[in-house]
N, C-alpha and C positions, 0 to 999 in steps of 0.2 A: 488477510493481512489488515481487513480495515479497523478490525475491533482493539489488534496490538496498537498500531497507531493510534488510535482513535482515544485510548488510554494513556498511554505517554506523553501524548500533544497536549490531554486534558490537565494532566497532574502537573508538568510543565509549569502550564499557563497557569494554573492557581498556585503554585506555588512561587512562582515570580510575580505574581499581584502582589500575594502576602508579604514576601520579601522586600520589593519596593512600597509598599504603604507602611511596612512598619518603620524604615530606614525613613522615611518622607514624613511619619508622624501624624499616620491619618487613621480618625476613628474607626474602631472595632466593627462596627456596623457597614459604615460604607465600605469596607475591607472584605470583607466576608458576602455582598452582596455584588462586589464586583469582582471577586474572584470567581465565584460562582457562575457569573454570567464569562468572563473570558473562558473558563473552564470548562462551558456549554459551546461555546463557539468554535475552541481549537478541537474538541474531541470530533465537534460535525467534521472539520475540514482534515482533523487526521484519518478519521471513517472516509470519507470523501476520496482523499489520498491513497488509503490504504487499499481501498477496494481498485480505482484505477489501475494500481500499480499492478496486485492481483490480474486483473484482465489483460494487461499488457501483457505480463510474465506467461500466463495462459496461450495467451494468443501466438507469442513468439515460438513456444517450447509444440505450437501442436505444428505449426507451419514447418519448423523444423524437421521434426518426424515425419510429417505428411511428405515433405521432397524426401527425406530419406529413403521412407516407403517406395515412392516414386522411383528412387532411382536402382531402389534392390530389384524391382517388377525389370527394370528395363533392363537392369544385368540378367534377370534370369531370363524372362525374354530372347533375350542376344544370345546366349549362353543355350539355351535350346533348338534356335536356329543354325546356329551355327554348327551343331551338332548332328545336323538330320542331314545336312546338307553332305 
């Protein structure tokens, strides 16, 4: 997910520079060189972002399945003993 982010957050950010520097009436140059740069900063921090998020969602979705797992063993488990008995 970091690289969707990382692209949206980028295009965003330059395209809201451009938007307030032309509404604001500032040279083409300084426009273009600071959008740039806000467009280098948001894409790190939507990459940044996006990859986290990624990890989380990972980490949640394996813990879940792991106690799932866990608790199918301990049915069958039970479920065998209780059987022999």
């Amino acid at each position: 997910m970091g690289a969707p982010y990382a692209g949206t957050l980028g295009l965003i950010a330059f395209v809201a520079t451009i938007t307030r520097s032309v509404i604001n009436g500032v040279d083409a140059g300084t426009t273009i060189v600071t959008a740039v740069l806000y467009m280098a900063v948001f894409a790190f921090l939507g990459w940044l972002i996006g990859n986290l998020a990624t990890h989380v969602v990972v980490e949640s979705v394996t813990k879940s399945l792991q106690r799932e797992l866990e608790a199918r063993e301990a049915l069958k488990s039970s479920a065998t003993t209780d059987g022999k008995r």
